[in-house]
Wavefront OBJ file of the C-alpha trace (Angstrom):
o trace
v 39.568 267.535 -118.564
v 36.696 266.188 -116.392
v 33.584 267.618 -117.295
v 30.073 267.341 -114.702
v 27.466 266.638 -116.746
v 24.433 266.939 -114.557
v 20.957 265.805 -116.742
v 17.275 267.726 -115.703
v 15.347 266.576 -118.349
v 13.097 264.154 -116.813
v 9.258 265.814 -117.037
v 8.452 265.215 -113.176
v 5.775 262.685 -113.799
v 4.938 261.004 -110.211
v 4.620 264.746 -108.838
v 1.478 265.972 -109.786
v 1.885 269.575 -111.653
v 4.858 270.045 -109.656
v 8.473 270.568 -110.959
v 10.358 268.731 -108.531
v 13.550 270.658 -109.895
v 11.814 274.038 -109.047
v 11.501 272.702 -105.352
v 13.261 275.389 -103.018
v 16.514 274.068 -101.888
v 18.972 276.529 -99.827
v 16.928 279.537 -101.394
v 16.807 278.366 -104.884
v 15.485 276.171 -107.362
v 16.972 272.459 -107.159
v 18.241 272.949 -110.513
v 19.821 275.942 -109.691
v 21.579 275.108 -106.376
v 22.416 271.582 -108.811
v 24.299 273.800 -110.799
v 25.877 275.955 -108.527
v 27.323 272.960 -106.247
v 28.974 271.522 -109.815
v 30.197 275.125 -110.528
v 31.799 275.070 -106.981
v 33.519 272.089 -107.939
v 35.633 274.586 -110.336
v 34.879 272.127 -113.441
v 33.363 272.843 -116.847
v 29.179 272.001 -116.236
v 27.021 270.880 -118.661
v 23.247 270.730 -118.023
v 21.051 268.387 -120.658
v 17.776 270.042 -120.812
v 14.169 268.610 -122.658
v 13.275 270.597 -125.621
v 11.653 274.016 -125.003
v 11.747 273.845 -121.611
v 12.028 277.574 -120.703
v 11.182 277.558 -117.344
v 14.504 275.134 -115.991
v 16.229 277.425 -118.827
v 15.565 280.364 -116.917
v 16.972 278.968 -113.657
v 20.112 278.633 -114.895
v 20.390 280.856 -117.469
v 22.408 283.169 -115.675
v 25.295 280.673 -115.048
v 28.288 280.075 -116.710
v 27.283 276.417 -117.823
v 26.869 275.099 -120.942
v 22.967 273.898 -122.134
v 22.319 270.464 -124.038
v 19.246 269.920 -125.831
v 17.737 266.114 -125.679
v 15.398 266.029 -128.370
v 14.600 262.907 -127.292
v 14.534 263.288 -123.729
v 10.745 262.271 -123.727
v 11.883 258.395 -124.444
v 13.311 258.211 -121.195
v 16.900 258.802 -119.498
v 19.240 256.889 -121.647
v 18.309 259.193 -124.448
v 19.225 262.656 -122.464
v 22.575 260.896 -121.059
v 23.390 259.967 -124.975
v 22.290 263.208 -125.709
v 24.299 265.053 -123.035
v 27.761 263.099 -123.810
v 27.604 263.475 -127.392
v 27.910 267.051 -126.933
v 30.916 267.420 -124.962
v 33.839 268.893 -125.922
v 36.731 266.663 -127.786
v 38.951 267.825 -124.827
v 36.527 265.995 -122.466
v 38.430 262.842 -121.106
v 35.797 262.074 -118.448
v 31.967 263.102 -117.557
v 30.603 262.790 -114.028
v 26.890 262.223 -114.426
v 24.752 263.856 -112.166
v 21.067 263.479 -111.940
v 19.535 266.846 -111.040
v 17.069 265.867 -108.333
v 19.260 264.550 -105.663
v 19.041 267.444 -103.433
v 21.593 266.000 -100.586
v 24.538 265.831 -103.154
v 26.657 268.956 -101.932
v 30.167 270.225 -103.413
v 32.553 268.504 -101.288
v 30.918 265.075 -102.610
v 31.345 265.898 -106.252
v 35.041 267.530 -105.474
v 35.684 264.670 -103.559
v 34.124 261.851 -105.947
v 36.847 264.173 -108.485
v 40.148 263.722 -106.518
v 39.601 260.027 -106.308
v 39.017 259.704 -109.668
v 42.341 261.492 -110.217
v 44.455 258.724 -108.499
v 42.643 255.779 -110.461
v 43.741 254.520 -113.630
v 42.772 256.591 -117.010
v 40.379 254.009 -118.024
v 38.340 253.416 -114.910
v 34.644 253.871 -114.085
v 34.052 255.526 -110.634
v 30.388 255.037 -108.779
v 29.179 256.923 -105.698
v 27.388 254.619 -102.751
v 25.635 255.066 -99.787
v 27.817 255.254 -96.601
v 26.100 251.545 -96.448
v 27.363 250.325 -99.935
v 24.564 250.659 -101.725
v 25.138 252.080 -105.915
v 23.910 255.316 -106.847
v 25.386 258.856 -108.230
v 27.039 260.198 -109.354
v 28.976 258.396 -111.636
v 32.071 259.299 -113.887
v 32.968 257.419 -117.045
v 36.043 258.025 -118.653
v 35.952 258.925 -122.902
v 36.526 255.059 -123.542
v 33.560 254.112 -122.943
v 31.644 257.385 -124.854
v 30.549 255.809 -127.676
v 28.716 253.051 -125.635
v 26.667 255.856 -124.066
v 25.773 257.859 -126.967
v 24.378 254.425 -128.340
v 22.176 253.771 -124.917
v 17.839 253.979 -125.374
v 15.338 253.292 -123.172
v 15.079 254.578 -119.203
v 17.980 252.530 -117.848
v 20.496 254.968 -117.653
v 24.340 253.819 -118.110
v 23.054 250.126 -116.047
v 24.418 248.063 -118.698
v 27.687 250.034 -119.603
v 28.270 249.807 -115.732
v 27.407 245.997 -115.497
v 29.757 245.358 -118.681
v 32.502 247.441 -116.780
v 32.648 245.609 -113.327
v 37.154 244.693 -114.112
v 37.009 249.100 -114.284
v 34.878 249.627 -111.590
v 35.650 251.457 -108.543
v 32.906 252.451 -105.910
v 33.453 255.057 -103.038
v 31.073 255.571 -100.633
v 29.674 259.092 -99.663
v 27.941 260.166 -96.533
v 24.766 259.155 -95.267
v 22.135 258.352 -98.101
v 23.750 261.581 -100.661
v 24.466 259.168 -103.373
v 20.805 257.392 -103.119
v 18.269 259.885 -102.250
v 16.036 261.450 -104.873
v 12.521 262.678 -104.454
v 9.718 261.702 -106.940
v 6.526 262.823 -105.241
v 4.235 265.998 -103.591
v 4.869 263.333 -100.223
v 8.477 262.882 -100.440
v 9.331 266.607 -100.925
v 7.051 267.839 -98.080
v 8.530 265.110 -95.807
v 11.827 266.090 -96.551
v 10.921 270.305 -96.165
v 10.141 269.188 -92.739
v 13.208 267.308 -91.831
v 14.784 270.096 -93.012
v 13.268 272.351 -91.170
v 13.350 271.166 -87.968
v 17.250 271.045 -88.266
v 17.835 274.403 -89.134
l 1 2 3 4 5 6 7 8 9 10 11 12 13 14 15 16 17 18 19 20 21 22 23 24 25 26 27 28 29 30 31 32 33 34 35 36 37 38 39 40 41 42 43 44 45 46 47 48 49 50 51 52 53 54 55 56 57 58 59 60 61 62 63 64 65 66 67 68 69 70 71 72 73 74 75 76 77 78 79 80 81 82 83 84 85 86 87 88 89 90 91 92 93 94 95 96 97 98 99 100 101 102 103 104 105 106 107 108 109 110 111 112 113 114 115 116 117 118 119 120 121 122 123 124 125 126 127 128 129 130 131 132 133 134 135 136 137 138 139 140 141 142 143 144 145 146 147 148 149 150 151 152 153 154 155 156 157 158 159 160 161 162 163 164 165 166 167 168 169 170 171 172 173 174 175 176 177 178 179 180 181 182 183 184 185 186 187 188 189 190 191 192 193 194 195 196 197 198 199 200
């Protein structure tokens, strides 16, 4: 069973006081709408959370998701994706990482990203891109390659699982920049309110 395993964490630091997972998106929290996309999906969701962190608790806290705690999730992303994965269920045969503050990422991509995982072989590794080619998220590993990511440190992510995995490696593009956009600052988020805005 694939499970979404969608990590919010990260403590926010290029944005100032803000929460860029409490930013409004489609009437909600980021986090929230995050979780509700995966949940659309119809797969199990997981969300890895930073310890006592009660405010993107209570976002989701209503949901029918399961809540990781990263202990470590202060030493940088590697230790909330270890974190995350060692806590899935034994009847987990894949995880499609999700990073929590790409607000673009809709439903359709992560069902879609899903059925083409479906058709590839058991022990394959499959990578969202840009609809230009360029790597991003999400990403689904299958369960052979768990125990590399619950050994990962650092704020590198799954890089170097993906980089030793290029023979597995399948990429499929998604539309526009949904795979590559994620907003770290006050500037970025107001820019993006506006865009959105003016096409509503």
């Amino acid at each position: 069973m694939l499970n979404i395993l969608i990590l919010a964490a990260g403590k926010s630091s290029r944005m100032r006081g803000r929460d860029k997972l409490a930013e409004v998106v489609e009437g909600a929290p980021l986090l929230r709408t995050m979780a509700q996309r995966a949940l659309g999906t119809g797969f199990p969701v997981c969300v890895v959370l930073a310890p006592h962190d009660t405010t993107r608790h209570k976002m989701i806290s209503d949901l029918p998701i399961a809540t990781i705690i990263a202990k470590d999730a202060a030493r940088g992303m590697a230790h909330s994706l270890a974190a995350g994965v060692a806590a899935l269920p034994e009847t987990c045969t894949a995880a499609m990482v999700v990073l929590a503050d790409m607000p673009e990422l809709t439903a359709p991509d992560l069902a879609h990203l899903a059925t083409e995982w479906a058709h590839l072989p058991d022990d394959s590794i499959l990578q969202a891109t840009s609809e230009d080619g360029r790597p991003g998220h999400p990403v689904i590993f299958p369960n052979t390659v768990f125990d590399d990511l619950t050994e990962l440190t650092g704020d590198q992510g799954a890089k170097s699982v993906i980089a030793t995995s290029r023979d597995v490696l399948h990429r499929i593009p998604l539309a526009g920049q949904h795979a590559v956009l994620d907003l770290d600052t006050p500037e970025a988020w107001d820019s993006w309110h506006r865009t959105q805005s003016s096409t509503e």
